[in-house]
MARLOKE-929684 format. One record per residue: residue number from 1; residue in one letter; y, z, x of N, C-alpha, C, O in turn. Coordinates in steps of 0.001 Angstrom, whole numbers. Layout:
! MARLOKE-929684
KOLSE    nr   rest      n_yy      n_zz      n_xx     ca_yy     ca_zz     ca_xx      c_yy      c_zz      c_xx      o_yy      o_zz      o_xx
KOLSE   NUM      a         Y         Z         X         Y         Z         X         Y         Z         X         Y         Z         X
...
END
This chain:
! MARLOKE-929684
KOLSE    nr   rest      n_yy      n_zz      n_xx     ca_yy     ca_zz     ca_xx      c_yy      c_zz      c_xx      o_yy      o_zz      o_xx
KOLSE     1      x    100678     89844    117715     99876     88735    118229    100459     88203    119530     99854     87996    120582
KOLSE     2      x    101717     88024    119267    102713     87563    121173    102401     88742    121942    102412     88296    123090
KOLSE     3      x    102118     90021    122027    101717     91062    122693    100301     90655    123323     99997     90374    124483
KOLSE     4      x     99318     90745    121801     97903     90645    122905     98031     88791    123550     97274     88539    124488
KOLSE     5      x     98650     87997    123207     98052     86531    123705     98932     87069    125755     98463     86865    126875
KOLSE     6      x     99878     87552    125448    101027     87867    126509     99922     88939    127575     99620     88619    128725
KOLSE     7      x     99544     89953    127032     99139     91175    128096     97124     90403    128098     96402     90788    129018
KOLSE     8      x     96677     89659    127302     95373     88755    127247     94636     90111    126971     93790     90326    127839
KOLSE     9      x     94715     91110    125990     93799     92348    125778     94044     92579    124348     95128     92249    123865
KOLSE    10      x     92930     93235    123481     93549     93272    121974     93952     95239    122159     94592     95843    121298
KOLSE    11      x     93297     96036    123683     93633     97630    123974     93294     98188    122318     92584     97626    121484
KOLSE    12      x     93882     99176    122214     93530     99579    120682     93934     99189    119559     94239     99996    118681
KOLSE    13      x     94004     97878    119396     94513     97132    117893     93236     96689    117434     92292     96399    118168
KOLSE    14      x     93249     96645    116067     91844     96760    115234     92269     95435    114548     93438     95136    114303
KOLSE    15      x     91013     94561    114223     90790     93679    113552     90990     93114    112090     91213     92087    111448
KOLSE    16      x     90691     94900    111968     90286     95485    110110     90924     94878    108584     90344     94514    107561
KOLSE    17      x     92971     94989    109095     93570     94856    108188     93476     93216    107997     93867     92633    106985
KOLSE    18      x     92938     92635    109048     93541     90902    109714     91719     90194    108654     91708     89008    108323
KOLSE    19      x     91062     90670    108472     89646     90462    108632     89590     90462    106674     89374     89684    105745
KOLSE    20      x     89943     91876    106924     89972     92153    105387     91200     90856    104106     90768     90168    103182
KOLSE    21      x     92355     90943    104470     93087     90029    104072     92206     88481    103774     92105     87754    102785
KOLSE    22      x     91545     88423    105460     90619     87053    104885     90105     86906    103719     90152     85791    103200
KOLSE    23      x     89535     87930    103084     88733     87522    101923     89775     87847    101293     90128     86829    100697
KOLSE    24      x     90470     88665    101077     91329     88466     99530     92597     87124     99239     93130     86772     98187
KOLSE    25      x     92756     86644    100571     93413     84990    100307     91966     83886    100168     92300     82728     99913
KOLSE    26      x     91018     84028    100252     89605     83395    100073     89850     83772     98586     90868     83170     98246
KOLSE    27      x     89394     84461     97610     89237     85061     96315     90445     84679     95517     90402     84452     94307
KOLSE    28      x     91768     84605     96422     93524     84036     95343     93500     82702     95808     94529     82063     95588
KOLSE    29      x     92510     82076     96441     92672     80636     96488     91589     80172     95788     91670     79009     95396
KOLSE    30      x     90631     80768     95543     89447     80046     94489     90072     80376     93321     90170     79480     92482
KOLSE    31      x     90678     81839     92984     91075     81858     91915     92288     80593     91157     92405     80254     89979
KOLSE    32      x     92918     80215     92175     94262     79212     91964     93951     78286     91910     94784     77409     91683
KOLSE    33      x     92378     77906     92112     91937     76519     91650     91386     76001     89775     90780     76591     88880
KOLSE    34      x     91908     74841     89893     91670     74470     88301     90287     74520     87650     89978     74546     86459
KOLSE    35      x     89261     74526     89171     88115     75296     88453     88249     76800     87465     87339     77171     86723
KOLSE    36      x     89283     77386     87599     88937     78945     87606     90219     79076     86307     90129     79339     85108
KOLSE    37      x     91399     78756     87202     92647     78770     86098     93515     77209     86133     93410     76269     86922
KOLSE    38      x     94243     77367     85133     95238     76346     84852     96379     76552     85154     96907     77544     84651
KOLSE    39      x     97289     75577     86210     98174     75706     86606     98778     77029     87378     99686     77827     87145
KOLSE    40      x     97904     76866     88310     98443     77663     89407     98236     77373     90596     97247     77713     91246
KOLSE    41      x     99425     76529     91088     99584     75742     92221     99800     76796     93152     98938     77083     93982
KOLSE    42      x    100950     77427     93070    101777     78448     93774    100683     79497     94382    100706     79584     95609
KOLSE    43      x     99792     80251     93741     98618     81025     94536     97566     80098     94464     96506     80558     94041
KOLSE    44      x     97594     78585     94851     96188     78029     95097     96951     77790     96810     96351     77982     97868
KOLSE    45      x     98617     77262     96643     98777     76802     97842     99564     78000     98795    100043     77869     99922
KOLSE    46      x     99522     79037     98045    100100     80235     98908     98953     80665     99724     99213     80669    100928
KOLSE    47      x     97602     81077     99372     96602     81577     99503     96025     80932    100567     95565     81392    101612
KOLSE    48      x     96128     79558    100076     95394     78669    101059     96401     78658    102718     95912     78399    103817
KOLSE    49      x     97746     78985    102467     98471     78813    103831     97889     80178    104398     97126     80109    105362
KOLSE    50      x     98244     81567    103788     98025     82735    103883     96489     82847    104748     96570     83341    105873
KOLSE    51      x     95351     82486    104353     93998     82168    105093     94250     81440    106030     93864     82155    106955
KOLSE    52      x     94700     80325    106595     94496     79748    107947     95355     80785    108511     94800     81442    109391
KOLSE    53      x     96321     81045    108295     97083     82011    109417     96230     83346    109489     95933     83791    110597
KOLSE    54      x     95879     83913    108476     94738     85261    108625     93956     84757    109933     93921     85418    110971
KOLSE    55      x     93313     83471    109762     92353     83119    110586     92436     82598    111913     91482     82515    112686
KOLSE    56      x     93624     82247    112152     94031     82100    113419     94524     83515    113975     94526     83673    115196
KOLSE    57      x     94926     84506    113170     95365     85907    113419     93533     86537    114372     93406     87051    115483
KOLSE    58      x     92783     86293    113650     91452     86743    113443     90720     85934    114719     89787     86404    115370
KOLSE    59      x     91282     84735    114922     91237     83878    116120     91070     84571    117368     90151     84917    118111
KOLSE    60      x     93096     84677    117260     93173     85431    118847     92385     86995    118818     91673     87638    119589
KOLSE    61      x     92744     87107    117978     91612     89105    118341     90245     88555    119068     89924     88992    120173
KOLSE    62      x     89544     87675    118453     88147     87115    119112     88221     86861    120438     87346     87115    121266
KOLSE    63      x     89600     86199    120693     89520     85230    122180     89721     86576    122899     89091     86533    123956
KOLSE    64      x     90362     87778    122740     90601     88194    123422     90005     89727    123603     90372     90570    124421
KOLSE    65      x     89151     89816    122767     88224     91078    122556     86939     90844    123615     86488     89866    124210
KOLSE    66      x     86576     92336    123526     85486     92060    124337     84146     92024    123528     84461     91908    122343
KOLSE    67      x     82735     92076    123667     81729     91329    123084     81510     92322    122141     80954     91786    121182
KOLSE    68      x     81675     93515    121940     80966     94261    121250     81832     94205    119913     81480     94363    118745
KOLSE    69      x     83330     93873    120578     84253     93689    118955     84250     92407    118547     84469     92088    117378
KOLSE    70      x     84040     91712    119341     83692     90332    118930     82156     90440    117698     82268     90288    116481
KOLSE    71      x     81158     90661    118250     80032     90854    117424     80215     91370    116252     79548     90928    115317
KOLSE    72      x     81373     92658    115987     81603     92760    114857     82548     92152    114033     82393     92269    112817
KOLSE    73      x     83393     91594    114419     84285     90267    114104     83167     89165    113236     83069     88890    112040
KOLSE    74      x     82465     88738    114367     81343     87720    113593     80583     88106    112805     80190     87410    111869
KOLSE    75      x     80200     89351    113029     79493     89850    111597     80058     90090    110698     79420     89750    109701
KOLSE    76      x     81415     90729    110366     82237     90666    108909     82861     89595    108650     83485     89829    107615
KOLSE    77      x     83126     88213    109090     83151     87310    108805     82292     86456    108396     82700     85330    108112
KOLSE    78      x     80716     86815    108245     79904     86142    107818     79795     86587    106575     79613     85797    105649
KOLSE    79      x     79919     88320    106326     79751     88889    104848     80551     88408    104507     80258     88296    103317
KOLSE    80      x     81757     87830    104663     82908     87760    103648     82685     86745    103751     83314     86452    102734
KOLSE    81      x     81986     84946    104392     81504     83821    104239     80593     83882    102866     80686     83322    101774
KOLSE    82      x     79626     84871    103463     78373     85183    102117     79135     85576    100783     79236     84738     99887
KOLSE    83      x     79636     86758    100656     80382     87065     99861     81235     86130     99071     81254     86507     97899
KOLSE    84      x     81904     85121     99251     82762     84364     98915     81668     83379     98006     81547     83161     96800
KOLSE    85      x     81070     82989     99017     79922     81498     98402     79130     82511     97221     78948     81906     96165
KOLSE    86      x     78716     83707     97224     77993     84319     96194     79268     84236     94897     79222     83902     93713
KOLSE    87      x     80101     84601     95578     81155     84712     94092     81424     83732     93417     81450     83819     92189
KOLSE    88      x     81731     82380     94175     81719     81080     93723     80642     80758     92779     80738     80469     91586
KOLSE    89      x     79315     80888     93724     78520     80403     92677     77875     80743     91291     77196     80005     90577
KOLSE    90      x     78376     82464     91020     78190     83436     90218     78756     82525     88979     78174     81994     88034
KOLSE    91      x     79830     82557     89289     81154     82180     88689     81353     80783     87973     81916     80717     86880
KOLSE    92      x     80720     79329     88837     80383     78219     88642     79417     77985     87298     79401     77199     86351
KOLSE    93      x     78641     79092     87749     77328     78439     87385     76825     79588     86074     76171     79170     85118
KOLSE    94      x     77115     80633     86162     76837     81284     84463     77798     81608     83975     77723     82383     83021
KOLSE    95      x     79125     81129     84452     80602     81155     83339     80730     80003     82807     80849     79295     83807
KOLSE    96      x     80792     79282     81865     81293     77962     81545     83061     77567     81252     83807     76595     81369
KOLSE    97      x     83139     79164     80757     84768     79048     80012     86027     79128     81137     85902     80177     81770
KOLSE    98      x     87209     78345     81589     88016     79168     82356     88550     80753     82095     88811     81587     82961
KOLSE    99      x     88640     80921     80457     88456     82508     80384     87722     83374     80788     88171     84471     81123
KOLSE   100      x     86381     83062     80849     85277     84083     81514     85840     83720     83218     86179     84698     83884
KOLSE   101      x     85910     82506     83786     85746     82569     84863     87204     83325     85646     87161     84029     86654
KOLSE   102      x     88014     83080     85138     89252     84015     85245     89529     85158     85377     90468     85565     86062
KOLSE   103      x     88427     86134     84475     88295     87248     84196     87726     87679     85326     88345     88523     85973
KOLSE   104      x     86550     87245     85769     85601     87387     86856     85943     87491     88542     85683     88359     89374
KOLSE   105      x     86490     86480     88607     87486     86178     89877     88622     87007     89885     89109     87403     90945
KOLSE   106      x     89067     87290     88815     90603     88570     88699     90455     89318     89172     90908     89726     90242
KOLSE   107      x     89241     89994     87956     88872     91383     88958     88540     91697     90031     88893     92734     90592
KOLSE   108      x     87525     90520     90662     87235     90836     92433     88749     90901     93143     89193     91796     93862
KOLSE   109      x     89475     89517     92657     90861     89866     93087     91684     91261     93071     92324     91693     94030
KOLSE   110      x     91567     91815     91955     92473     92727     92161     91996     94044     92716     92768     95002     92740
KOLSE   111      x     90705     94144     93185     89715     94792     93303     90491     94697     95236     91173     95645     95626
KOLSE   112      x     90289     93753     95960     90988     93657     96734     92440     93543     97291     92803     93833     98431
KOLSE   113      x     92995     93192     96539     94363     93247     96271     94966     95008     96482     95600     95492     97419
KOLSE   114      x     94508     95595     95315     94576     96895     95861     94685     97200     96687     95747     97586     97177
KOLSE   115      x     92797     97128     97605     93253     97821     98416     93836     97603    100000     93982     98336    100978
KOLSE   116      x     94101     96089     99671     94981     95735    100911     96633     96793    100756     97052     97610    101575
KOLSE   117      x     97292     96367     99367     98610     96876     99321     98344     98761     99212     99372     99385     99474
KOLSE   118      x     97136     99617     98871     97013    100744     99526     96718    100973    100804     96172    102069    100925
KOLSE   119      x     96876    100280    102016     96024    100294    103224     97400    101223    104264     97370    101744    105379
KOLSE   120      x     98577    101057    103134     99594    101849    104184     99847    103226    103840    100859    103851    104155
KOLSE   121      x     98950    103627    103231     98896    105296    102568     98563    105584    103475     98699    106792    103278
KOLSE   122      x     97982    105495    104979     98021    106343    105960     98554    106522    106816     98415    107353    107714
KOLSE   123      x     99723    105215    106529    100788    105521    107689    101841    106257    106686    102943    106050    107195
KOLSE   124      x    101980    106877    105718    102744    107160    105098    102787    108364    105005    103831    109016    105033
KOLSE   125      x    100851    109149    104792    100572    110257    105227    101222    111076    106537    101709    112203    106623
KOLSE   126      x    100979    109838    107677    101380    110891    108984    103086    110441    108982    103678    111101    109836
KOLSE   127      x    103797    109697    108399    105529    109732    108130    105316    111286    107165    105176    112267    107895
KOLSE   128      x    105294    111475    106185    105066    112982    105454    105078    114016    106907    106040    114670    107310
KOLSE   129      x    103938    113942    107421    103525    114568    108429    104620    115003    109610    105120    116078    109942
KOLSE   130      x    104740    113644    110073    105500    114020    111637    107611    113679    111434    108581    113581    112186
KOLSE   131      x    107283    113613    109729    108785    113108    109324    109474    112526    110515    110512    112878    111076
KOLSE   132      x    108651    111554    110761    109337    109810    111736    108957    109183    110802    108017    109463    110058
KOLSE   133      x    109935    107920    110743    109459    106682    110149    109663    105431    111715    110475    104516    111852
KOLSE   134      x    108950    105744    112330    109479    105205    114109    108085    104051    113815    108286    103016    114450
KOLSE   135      x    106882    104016    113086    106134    103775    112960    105484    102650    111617    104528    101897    111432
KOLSE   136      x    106492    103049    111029    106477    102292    109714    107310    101278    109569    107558    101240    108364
KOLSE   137      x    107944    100348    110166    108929     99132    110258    109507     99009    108792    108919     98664    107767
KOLSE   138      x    110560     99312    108942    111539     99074    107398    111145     97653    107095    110555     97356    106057
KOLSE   139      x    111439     96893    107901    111267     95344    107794    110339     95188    106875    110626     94835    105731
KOLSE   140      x    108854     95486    107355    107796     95189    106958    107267     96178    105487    106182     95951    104953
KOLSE   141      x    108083     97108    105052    107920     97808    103797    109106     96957    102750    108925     96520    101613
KOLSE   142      x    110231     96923    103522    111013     95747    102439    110509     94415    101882    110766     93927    100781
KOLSE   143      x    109521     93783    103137    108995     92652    102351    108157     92936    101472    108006     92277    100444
KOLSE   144      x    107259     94353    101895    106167     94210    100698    106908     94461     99467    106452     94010     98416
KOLSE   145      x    108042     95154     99470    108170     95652     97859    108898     94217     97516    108775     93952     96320
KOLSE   146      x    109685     93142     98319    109835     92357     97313    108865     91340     97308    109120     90498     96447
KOLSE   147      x    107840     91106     97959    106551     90100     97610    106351     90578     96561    106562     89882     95567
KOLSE   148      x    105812     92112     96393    105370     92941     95216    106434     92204     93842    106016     91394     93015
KOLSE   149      x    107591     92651     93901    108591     92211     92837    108515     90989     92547    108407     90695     91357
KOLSE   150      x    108548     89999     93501    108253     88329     93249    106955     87897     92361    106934     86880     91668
KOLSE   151      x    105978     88734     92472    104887     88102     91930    104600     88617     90723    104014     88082     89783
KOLSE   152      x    105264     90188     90860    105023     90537     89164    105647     89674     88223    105056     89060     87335
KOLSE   153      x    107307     89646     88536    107854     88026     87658    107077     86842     87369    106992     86401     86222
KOLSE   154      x    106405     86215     88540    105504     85456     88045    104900     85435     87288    104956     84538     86447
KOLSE   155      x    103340     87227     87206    102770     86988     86682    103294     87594     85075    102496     87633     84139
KOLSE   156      x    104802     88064     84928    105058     87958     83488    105562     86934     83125    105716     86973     81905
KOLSE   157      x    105950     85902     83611    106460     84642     83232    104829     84197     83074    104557     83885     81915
KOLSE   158      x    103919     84128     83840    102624     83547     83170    101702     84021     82475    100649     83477     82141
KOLSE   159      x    102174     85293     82189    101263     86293     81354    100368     86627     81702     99643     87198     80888
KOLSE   160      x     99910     86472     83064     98718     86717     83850     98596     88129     84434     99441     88592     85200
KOLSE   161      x     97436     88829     84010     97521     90310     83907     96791     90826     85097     96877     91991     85485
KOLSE   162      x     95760     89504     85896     95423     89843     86573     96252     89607     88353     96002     90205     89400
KOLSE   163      x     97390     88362     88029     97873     89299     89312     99071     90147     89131     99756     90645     90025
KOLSE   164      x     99245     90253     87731    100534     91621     87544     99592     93071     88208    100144     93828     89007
KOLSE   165      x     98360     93267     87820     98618     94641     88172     98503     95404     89373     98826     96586     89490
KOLSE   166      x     97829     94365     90624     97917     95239     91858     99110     94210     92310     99396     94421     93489
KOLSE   167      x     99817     93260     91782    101410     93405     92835    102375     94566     91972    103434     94840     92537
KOLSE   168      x    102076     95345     90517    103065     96105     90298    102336     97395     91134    103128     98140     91711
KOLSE   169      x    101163     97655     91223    100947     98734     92091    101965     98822     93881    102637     99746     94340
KOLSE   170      x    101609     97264     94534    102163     97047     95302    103641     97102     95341    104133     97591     96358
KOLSE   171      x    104397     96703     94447    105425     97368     93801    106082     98349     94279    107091     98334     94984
KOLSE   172      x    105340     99415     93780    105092    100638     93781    104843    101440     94921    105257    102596     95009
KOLSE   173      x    103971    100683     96080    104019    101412     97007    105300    100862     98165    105891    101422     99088
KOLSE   174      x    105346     99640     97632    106597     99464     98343    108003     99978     98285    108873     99669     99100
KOLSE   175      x    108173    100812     97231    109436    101901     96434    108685    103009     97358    109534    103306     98198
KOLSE   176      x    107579    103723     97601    107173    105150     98006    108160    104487     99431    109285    104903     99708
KOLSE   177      x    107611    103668    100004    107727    103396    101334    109164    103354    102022    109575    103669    103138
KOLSE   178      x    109755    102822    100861    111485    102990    101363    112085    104430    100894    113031    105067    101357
KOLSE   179      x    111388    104660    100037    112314    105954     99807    111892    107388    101362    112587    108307    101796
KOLSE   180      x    110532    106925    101732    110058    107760    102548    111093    107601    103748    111636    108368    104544
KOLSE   181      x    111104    105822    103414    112211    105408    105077    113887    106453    105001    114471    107125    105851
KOLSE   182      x    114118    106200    103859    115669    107078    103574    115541    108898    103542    116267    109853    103820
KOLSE   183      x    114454    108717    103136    113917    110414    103556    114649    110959    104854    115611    111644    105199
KOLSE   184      x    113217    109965    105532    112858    110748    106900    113684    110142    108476    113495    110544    109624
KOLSE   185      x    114460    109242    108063    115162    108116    108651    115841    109251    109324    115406    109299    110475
KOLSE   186      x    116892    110375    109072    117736    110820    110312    116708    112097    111043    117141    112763    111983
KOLSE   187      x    115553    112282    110567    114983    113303    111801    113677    112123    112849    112844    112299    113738
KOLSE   188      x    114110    111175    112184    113135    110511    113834    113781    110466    114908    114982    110230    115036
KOLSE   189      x    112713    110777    116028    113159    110605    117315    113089    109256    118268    112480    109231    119337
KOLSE   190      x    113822    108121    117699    113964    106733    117888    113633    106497    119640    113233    105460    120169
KOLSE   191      x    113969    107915    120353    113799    107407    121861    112687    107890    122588    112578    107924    123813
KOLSE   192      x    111660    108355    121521    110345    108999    122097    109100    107913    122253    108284    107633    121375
KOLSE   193      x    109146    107540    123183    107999    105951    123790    107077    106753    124194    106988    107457    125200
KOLSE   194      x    106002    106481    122799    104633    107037    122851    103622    105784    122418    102666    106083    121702
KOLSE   195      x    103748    104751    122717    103420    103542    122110    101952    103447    122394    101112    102970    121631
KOLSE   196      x    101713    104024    123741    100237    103796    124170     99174    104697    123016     98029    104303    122791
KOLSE   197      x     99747    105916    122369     99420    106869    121338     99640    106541    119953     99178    107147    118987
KOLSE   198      x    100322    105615    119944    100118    104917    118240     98436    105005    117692     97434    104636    118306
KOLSE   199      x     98528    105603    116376     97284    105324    115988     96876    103863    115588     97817    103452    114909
KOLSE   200      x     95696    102651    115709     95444    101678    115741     96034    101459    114160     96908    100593    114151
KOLSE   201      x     95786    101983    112963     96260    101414    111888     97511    101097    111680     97784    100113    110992
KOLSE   202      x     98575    101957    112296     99972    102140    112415    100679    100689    113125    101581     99945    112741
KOLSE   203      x     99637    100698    114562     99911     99095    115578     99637     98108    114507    100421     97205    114215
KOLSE   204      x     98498     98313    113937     98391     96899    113155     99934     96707    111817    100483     95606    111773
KOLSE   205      x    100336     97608    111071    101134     97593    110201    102328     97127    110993    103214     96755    110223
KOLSE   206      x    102665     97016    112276    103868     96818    112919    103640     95617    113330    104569     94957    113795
KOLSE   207      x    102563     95183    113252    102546     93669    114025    102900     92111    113803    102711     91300    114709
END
């Protein structure tokens, strides 16, 4: 984000991963409300920080895109506006029980959840591939596996099954991801500046 506000261009960085996240902190913040479940402060007020920053993320791409990515910016932000208010009111209004409504909201949750924490199987593919990990930021695979680890505790301390099973997936891909890093870690070529050739999914995972 200090890159595009700095060079004022979003060049080939994609919206996708920044856009998508929106709705699944939209979906763990309705879910964290006492409409839905009981006592869950921690993903009503994680979720809710997690979305304004998505959205200020989602911000600058707008300010600084040109019209045609902009247009699609505003258009998947309206499905996932629509989307959201449809789920709400699904949910409100022919669930009565917090069990049904729990159930309901879980699954869209984990439904997304997924496949945010699968979204780095393709930078993982071309690490397999070009055995570099020059592309995959250790940093940013260490946090996921311990966000992943942090929340499964949670959700076995709360018995909550629906966000145990895509943070133990996440988990999970966060173990592929380091072991790939210790793999492939001494045949990268750390001094090969091909940055303008990054594939766009890869820029976004580094950002």
């Amino acid at each position: 984000m200090v890159r595009i506000c700095k060079q004022k261009a979003v060049h080939a960085f994609r919206p996708d991963p920044y856009l998508a996240t929106v709705l699944n902190c939209m979906m763990w913040f309705f879910y964290g409300l006492p409409l839905v479940t009981e006592d869950n402060l921690l993903v009503f007020t994680i979720n809710g920080t997690g979305l304004v920053m998505e959205l200020s993320y989602v911000a600058i791409f707008f300010i600084y895109s040109p019209w045609t990515k902009r247009r699609r910016i505003m258009f998947v932000l309206l499905f996932e506006v629509v989307f959201a208010a449809v789920v709400v009111f699904v949910t409100l209004f022919f669930f009565h029980t917090l069990k049904d409504r729990a159930m309901v909201v879980g699954i869209v949750c984990i439904i997304f959840n997924v496949i945010m924490y699968t979204s780095p199987l393709t930078v993982m593919k071309m690490v397999i591939k070009t055995k570099s990990v020059k592309y995959m930021p250790f940093t940013l695979s260490l946090a996921n596996f311990l966000n992943g680890c942090i929340w499964v505790l949670y959700a076995i301390l709360k018995f909550d099954p629906y966000v145990l099973i895509p943070n133990a997936l996440g988990t999970l891909s966060g173990i592929v991801q380091l072991v790939l890093y210790a793999v492939f870690y001494r045949t990268t070529n750390w001094d090969d500046d091909d940055e303008e050739d990054r594939p766009p999914e890869v820029q976004l995972a580094s950002a």
